[in-house]
Structures are given as structure tokens and as C-alpha cells.
C-alpha positions, 0 to 999 in steps of 0.5 A: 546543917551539912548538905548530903548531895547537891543537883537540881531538880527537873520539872518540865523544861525548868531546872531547880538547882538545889541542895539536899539536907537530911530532915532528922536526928534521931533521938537515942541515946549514943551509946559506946561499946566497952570492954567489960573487963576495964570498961575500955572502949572498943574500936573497929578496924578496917583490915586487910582479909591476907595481911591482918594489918589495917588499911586507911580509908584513903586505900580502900576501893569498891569492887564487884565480885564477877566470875572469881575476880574483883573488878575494881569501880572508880567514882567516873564508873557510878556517874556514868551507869547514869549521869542523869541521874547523879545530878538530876531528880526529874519529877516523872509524873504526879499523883495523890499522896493517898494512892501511897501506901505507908510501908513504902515510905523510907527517909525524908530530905529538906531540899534547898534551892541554889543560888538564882533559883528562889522564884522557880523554887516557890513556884514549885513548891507552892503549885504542889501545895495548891494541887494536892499532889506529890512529884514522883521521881527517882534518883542516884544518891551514894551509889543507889537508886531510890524512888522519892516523893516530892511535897510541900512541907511548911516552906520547904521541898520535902524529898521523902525516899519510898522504896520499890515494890520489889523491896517489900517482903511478900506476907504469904509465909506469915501464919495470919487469921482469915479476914473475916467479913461477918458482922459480930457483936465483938466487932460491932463492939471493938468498932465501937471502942475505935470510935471512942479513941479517936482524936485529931492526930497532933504529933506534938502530942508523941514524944520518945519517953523511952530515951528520957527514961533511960536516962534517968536510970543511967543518972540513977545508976551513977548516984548509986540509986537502985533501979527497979523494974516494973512487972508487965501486965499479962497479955490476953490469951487465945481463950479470954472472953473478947466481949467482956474484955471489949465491954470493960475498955468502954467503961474504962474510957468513959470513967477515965 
């Protein structure tokens, strides 16, 4: 692995210098876009708006449209809107994971210690572990600010980057049915149905079977095999009956 942004992290009085490393691979399949006509690929130029000739990526600079005119930013420009933050994830404060909401979480990262910094590394990591509690820190990472939770993640340091509060779309223009607080048969009977699915959540238990799928069909395809697709089942209505639909999912959970 290929460390993505190298600092340390602070805590306290005492400075972890580490490294950090993206914490997935996605599992897609890496498709190329073609011509359809010869199947030739398609390539992405970076050109010039006045010119139409390309540009190399070694020419190209970043600028802030202000007022009409470009202002032009070096690398010296985004260190020093905060030079802290550049180079250092300071912990801010601590808190239960359970006080953050799922839908603020983004991306993960594996933290790495640097050379010498082992022993305040584990402690670290294993003073979080004993506490239950995550770091909450923000940081500058390709020119952006993010919030970040530190945590203990088997031996690792796990930076997970959750987003602002004002990065979350507000629900008010979505068309949603009223929280209903009456208890109803139908209720009594899907709450039920809830009970009987619940397991031990075991993440070994999820793979991606759309991306092998896929792939069985484009191994088809090349042999000349022909796919077919499956009809989908038709999904229920606004007028279907919930309580016969609610009954026979039990029964089909308790035959199955």
C-alpha cells in the first residue's frame, strides 16, 4: 500500500507521527469506455478552453474565480490557510460512537505510526479500546477540510472521515408519510416479522454477488452463450392488503 498523506496526530501533549493508508478496494468491475463503432477506446484530454490544444498535467494550476478574474493558488497558498492542519489530526474531544448518526459517515483510513512512535501509538489506540470512546478530529487532506473519528480497529488506528452537519441535504421537500405512534395490528404484526429476522450481524455473511454475476455473464458472452434475464417480481401496491402480506411472511419464515 501507498501512504496518501503522512503528519501526526495530536493528543494531549503527545505527537504520534504516523501515516495514513485508504482502508478499501472497491470491488467493481473496471470497465473501459469504447467506441461503439470499431470498439476502440475513449480517451479524456485535458485541453486548453482558447487554444483546443492539450495541456500537460505539469502546466496546469488551480485558481479561484474572484470578481472576473482567476486568481492563481500555489501549494505554499493551501498550507498556509492552515499549516496546522496540513500536517496535524489533533483529537478535539472524545465521545461515544453511538452519539454519530450513520449518515454522517464518509470514508475510512488505516493510520500507520512512523518511525519511534510504536509505544505512543498503542497506547493510543489501546486507551481508546478500554474507554469505548472515539477521537473527534478534523483535518486538511487534498485541499479539504474533513471531520474524522478516531477508533480502534483490530490492531489498527481506523480514521473514519464523517461529513459536516451542513453537507446533509435537509428531508422537508421529500413527500413522506406521517410517523404514526398508534399501536395497530399491522404494526404489532411487522414488529413481529422484525423479531423474526434478527440475527448477529456477521459482515462475512455479505458479499457483492452483483459484480461475480456480471462476470458470468461477460465469460458467457465471450463463449457466445446467451444471457437471459430474470422477470422481477411485482412490488406491492398502495391498495394490497399489509395484514394478509405481514401474515404470510411469518409463515414463510417459519417453513423456510
Amino acid at each position: 500500500m501507498r501512504a496518501i498523506w503522512t503528519g501526526s496526530i495530536s493528543f494531549g501533549l503527545i505527537n504520534i507521527p504516523i501515516k495514513i493508508f485508504s482502508a478499501i478496494q472497491e470491488s467493481t468491475l473496471d470497465m473501459d469506455m469504447l467506441d461503439e463503432k470499431d470498439h476502440a477506446n475513449i480517451k479524456f484530454k485535458r485541453v486548453n478552453e482558447n487554444t483546443g490544444k492539450e495541456v500537460s498535467f505539469a502546466n496546469i494550476v488551480k485558481g479561484y474565480k474572484l470578481e472576473e478574474k482567476y486568481i492563481i493558488l500555489e501549494d505554499a497558498d493551501f498550507e498556509a490557510a492552515d499549516a496546522v492542519k496540513t500536517k496535524t489530526i489533533d483529537i478535539q474531544s472524545f465521545a461515544f460512537e453511538k452519539e454519530i448518526n450513520s449518515i454522517y459517515y464518509e470514508q475510512p483510513y488505516y493510520l500507520e505510526p512512523d518511525k519511534g512512535a510504536m509505544n505512543a501509538y498503542a497506547l493510543l489506540r489501546d486507551a481508546l479500546e478500554k474507554s469505548g470512546k472515539v477521537g473527534v478530529t478534523s483535518f486538511v487532506l487534498r485541499n479539504k477540510e474533513s471531520l474524522a473519528i478516531l477508533k480502534p480497529y483490530k490492531n489498527v488506528i481506523l480514521l473514519n472521515k464523517i461529513r459536516f452537519e451542513q453537507e446533509i441535504r435537509d428531508t422537508a421537500d421529500l413527500k413522506l408519510p406521517a410517523v404514526s405512534k398508534a399501536k395497530t395490528k399491522e404494526m404489532d404484526m411487522a414488529t413481529k416479522l422484525i423479531d423474526q429476522l434478527t440475527e448477529k450481524f456477521d459482515i462475512s455473511n455479505f458479499k457483492d454477488e452483483y459484480t461475480a454475476k456480471l462476470l458470468k455473464i461477460i465469460k458467457n458472452k465471450a463463449k457466445g452463450k446467451k444471457n437471459t434475464t430474470p422477470k422481477l417480481k411485482v412490488v406491492h401496491k398502495q391498495s394490497d392488503d399489509l395484514m394478509s402480506m405481514l401474515k404470510a411472511s411469518l409463515e414463510k419464515k417459519k417453513t423456510s
